[in-house]
C-alpha positions as CSV (number, residue, x, y, z in Angstrom):
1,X,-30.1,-103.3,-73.7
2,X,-30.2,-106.4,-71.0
3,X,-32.9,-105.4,-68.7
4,X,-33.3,-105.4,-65.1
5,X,-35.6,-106.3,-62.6
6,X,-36.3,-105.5,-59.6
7,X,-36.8,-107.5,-56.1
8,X,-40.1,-108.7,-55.1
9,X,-41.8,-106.9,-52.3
10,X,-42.6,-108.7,-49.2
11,X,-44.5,-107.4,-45.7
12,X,-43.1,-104.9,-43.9
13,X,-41.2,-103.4,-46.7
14,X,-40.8,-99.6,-47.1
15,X,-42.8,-97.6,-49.6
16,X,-42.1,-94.0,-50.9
17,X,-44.5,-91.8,-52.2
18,X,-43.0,-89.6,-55.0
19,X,-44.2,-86.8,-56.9
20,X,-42.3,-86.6,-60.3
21,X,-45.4,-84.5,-61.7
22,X,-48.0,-82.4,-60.5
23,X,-47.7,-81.7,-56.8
24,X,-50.1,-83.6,-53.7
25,X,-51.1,-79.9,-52.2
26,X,-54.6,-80.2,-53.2
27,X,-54.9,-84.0,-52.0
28,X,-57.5,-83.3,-48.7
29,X,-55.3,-84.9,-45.3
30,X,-58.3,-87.1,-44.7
31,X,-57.9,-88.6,-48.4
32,X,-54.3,-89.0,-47.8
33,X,-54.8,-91.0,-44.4
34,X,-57.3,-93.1,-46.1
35,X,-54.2,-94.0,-48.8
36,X,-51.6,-94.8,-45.7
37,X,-54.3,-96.7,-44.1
38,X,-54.8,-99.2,-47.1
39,X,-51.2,-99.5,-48.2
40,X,-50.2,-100.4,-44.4
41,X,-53.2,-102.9,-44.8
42,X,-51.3,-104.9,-47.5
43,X,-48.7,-104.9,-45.3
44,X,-46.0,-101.9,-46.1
45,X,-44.4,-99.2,-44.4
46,X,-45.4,-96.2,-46.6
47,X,-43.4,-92.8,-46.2
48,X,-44.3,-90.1,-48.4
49,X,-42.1,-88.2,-48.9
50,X,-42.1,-84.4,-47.9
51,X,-41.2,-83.1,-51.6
52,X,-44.6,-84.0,-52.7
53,X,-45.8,-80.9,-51.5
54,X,-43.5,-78.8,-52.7
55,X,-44.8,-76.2,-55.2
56,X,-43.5,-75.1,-58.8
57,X,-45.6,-74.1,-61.4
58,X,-48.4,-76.5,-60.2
59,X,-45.4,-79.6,-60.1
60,X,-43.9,-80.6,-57.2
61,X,-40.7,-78.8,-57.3
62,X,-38.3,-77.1,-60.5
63,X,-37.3,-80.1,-63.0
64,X,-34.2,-80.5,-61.3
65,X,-35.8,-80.8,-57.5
66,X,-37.9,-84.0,-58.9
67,X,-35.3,-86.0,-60.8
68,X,-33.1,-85.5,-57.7
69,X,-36.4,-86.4,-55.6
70,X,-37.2,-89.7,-57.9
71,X,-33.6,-90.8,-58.2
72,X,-33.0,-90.2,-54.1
73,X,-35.6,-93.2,-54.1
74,X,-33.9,-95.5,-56.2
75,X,-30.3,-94.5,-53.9
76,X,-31.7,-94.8,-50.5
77,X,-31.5,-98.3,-49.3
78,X,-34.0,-97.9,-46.6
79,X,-36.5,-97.7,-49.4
80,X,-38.3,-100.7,-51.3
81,X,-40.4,-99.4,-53.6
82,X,-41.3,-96.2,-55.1
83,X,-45.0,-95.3,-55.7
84,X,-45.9,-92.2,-57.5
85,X,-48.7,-89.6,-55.8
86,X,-50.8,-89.7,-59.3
87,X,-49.9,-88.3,-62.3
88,X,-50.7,-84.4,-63.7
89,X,-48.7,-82.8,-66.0
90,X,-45.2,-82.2,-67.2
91,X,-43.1,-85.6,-66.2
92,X,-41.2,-84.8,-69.2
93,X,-39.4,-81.7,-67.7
94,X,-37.3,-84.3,-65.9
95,X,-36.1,-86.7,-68.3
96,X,-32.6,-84.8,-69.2
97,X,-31.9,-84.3,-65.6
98,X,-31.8,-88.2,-65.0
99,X,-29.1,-90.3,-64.3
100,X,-30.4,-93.7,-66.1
101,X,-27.5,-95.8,-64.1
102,X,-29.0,-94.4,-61.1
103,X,-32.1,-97.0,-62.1
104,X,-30.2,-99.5,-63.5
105,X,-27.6,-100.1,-60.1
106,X,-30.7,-99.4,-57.6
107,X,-33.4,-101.9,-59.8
108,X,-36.5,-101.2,-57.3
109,X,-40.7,-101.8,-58.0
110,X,-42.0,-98.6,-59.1
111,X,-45.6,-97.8,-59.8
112,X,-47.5,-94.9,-61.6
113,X,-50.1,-94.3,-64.5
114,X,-51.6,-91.6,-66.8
115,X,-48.8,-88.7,-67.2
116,X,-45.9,-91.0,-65.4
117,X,-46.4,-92.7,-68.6
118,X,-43.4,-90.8,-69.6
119,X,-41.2,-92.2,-67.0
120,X,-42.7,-96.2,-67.4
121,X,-41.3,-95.7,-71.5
122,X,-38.3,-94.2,-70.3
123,X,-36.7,-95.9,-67.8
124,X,-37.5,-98.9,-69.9
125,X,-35.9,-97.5,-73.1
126,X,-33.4,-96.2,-71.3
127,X,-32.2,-97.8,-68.2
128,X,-34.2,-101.5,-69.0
129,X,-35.7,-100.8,-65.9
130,X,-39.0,-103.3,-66.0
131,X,-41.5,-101.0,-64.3
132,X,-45.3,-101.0,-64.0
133,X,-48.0,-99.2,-65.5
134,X,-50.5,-99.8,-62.6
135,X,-51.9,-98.2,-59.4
136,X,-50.6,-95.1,-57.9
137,X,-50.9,-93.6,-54.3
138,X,-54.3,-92.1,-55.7
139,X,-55.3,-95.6,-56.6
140,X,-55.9,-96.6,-53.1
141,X,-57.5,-93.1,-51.1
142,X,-61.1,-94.3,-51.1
143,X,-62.6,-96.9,-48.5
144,X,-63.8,-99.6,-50.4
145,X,-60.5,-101.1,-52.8
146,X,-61.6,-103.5,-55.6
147,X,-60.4,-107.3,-55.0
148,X,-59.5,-107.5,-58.2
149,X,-57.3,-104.8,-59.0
150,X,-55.5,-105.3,-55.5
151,X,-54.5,-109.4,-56.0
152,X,-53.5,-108.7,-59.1
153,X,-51.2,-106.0,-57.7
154,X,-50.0,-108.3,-55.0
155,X,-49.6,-111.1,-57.6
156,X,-47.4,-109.5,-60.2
157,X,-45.4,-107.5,-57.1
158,X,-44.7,-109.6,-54.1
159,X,-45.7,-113.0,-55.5
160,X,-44.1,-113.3,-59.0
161,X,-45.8,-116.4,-60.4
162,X,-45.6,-116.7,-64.4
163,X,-47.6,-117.4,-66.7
164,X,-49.9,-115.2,-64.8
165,X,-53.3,-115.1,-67.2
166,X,-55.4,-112.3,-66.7
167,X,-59.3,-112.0,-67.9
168,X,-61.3,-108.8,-67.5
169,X,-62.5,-107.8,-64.4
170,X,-66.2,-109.1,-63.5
171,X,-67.2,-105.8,-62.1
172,X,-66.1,-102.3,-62.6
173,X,-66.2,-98.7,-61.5
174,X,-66.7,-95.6,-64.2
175,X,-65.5,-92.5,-61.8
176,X,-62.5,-91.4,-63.0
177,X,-62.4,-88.6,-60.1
178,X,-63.5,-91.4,-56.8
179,X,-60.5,-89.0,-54.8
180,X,-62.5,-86.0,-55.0
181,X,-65.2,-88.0,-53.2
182,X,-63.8,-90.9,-51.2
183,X,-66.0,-90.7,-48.3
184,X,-69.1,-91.7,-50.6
185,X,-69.9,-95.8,-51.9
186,X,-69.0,-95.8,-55.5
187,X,-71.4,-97.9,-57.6
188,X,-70.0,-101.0,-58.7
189,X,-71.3,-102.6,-62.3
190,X,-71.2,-105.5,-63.9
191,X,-68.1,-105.4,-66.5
192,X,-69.7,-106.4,-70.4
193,X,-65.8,-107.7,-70.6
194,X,-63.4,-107.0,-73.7
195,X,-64.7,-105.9,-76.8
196,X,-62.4,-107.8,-79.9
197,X,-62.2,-105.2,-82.8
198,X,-59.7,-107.6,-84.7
199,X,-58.9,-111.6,-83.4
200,X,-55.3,-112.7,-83.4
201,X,-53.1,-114.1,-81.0
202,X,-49.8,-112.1,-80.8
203,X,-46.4,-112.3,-78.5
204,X,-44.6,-109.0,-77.5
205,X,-43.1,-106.7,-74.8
206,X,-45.6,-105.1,-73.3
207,X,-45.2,-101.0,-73.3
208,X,-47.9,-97.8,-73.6
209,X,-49.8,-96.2,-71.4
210,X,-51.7,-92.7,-71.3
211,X,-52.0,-91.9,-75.4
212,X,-51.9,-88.5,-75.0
213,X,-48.8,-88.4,-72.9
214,X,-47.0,-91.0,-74.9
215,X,-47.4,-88.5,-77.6
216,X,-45.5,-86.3,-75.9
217,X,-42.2,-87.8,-76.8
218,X,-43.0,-88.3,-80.4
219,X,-40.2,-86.6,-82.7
220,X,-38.3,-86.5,-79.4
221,X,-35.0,-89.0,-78.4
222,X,-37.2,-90.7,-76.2
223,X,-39.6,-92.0,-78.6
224,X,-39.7,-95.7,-78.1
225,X,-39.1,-98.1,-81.0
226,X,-41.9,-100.2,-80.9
227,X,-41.1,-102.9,-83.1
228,X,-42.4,-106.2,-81.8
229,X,-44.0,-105.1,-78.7
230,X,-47.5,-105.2,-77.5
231,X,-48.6,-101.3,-77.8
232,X,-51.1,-100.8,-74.7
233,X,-53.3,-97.6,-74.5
234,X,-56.2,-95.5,-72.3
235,X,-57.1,-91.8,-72.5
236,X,-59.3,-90.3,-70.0
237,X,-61.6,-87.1,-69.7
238,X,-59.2,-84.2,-70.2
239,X,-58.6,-85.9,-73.3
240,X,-61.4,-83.7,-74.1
241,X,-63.0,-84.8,-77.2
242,X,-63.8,-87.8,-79.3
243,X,-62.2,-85.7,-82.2
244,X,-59.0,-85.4,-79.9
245,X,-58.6,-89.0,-79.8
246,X,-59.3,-89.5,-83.2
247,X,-56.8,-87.0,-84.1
248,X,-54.4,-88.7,-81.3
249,X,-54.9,-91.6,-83.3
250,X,-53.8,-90.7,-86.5
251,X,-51.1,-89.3,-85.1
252,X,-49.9,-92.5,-83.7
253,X,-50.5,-93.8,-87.4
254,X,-48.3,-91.2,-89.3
255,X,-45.7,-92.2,-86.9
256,X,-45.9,-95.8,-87.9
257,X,-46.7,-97.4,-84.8
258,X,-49.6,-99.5,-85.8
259,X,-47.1,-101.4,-88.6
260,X,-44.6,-102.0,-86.1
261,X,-46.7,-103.5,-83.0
262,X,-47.2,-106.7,-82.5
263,X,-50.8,-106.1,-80.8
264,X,-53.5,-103.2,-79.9
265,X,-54.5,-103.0,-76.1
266,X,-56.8,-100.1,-75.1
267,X,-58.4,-99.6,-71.7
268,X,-61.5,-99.0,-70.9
269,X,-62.5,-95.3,-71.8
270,X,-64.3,-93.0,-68.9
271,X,-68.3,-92.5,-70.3
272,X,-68.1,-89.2,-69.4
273,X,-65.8,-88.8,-72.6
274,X,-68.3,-89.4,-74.8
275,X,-67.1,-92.2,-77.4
276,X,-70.1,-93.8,-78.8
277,X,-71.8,-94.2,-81.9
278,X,-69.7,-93.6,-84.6
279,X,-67.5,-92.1,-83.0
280,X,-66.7,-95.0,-80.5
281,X,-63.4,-96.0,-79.7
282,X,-64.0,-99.2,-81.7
283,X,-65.1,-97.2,-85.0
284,X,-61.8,-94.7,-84.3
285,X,-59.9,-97.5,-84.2
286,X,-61.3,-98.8,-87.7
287,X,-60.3,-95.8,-89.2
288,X,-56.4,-96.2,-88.4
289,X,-56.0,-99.8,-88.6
290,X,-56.8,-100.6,-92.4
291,X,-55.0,-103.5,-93.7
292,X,-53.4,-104.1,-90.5
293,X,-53.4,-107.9,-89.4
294,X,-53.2,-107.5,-85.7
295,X,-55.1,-108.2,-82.9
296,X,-56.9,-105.5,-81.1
297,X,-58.8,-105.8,-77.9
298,X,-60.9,-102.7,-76.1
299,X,-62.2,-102.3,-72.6
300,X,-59.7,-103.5,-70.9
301,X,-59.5,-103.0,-67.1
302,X,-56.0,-100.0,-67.0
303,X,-56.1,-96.3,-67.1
304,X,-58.2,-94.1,-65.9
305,X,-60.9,-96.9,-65.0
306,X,-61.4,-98.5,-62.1
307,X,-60.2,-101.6,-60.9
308,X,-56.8,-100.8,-62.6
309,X,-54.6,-103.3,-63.7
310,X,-50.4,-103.6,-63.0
311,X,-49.1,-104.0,-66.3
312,X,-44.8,-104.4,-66.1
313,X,-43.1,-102.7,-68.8
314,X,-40.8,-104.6,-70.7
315,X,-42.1,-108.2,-69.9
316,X,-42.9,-110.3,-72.7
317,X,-46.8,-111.2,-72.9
318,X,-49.5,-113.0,-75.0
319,X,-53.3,-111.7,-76.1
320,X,-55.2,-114.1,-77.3
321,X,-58.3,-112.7,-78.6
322,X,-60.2,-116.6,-78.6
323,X,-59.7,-116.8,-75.2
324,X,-59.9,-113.5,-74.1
325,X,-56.9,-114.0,-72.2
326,X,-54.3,-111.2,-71.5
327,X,-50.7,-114.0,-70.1
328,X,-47.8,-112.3,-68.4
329,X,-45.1,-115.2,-69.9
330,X,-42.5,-114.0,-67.8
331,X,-42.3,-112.6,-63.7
332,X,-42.5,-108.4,-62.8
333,X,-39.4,-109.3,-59.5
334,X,-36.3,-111.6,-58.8
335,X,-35.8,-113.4,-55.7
């Protein structure tokens, strides 16, 4: 399938808050404002929409209500971009109520991590949207917004430049749940950088996400072929366990994944997971990759982590494991 891209944002364009998954009800006012605020800093006009707060089953709204919500985004011309609230549970209870052309014909920058992981795979697979895998409303509802993670937003969205190289972040945040608190200083540490399990240098489209989410559509239509592309991965606390995401692991194994990726990217892990020792994500890793000649970077700055980067699904990209470098060989807009 040709894909599609959409057009670059500029100031003053219009940004929609959207709520495919779990509903904003128990996002404090004063945490919200603090989102508006910074968004309106960068220099859009953010509207979030009313559905977000809409209540079903802990989602915002019956399947139906948010495809209808999601694709009303994409229709309405008044509207830019689409940003999702965060992520939850349970985007996959929209995917058969989608109109994929609706994303095709209305090609617009949309934005969302952990469990819209779903909807970056799909509406690649499926409607050759390019999308991003990168900061979400959530991202931006505490005071103090990491330089980092905001150019390169800015860069891959309203600039465009290519080949845009990207090195790990010199500092980092580990507090995965900032939004609870956004009113105290998080502590910012020096980032030890990427870890290299295996050196390579390898080409691909990049495409991934939340592990455990991505799961959710093995054995399903919507599993992705991933043959050739850069696989990208991150799990977070309520992955619950070391033992889950070694058995997450395997599981991408038995489906095959790791022979048909070009390269291994996995984000930096919250601490508060508790993969060290030998059960560190690196020694996991070991485990599943046996005889595989890829490379295979860790610690990278997306996912649950703070900064967070904007990774465009679909793009075509290099890792090169010498130089630590992470290229974007092609832009995220048009125009």
């Amino acid at each position: 399938m040709e894909l599609v891209k959409p057009r670059r944002l500029n100031p003053g364009d219009s940004l929609r808050i959207v709520a495919p998954a779990s509903n904003m009800v128990s996002l404090p006012e004063a945490t919200v404002e603090i989102g508006v605020n910074n968004l309106e800093k960068l220099g859009f006009n953010v509207e979030i929409s009313p559905d977000v707060y809409r209540s079903y089953k802990g989602t915002a709204g019956t399947p139906r209500e948010r495809a209808v919500s999601l694709m009303d985004a994409f229709i309405d011309d008044s509207v830019d971009g689409v940003m999702c609230v965060w992520g939850g549970y349970n985007s996959n209870d929209i995917l058969a109520h989608l109109d994929y052309n609706v994303f095709r014909e209305n090609p617009k920058v949309f934005s969302g991590f952990s469990d819209i992981t779903i909807l970056n795979t799909v509406l690649y697979t499926n409607a050759g949207l390019v999308n991003l895998n990168g900061p979400a409303f959530i991202t931006f509802t505490r005071y103090f917004l990491m330089p980092w993670e905001v150019e390169i937003f800015k860069q891959v969205t309203m600039e465009g430049d290519t080949p845009l190289v990207l090195q790990a972040s010199p500092t980092m945040i580990d507090d995965p749940q900032f939004y609870l608190h956004p009113e105290i200083l998080v502590e910012e540490k020096h980032n030890p950088g990427w870890s290299i399990v295996k050196d390579g240098k390898a080409e691909g489209r990049l495409i991934g996400g939340h592990l455990g989410t991505l799961l959710c559509l093995a054995g399903t239509e919507y599993w992705p072929s991933l043959e050739g592309h850069i696989l990208f991965i991150e799990a977070d606390e309520e992955d619950g366990s070391p033992a889950n995401v070694a058995r997450q692991l395997r599981h991408l194994q038995h489906l095959g994944a790791f022979d048909e990726v070009s390269g291994l990217l996995v984000g930096r892990i919250p601490e508060m997971l508790g993969l060290k020792d030998d059960r560190s994500i690196e020694s996991l890793l070991k485990d599943v990759l046996v005889g595989l000649d890829i490379p295979v970077v860790t610690g990278m700055d997306f996912g649950h982590t703070n900064p967070i980067m904007t990774i465009p699904v679909g793009i075509m990209a290099e890792i090169d494991t010498q130089k630590r470098t992470l290229t974007y060989l092609e832009p995220y807009v048009q125009g």
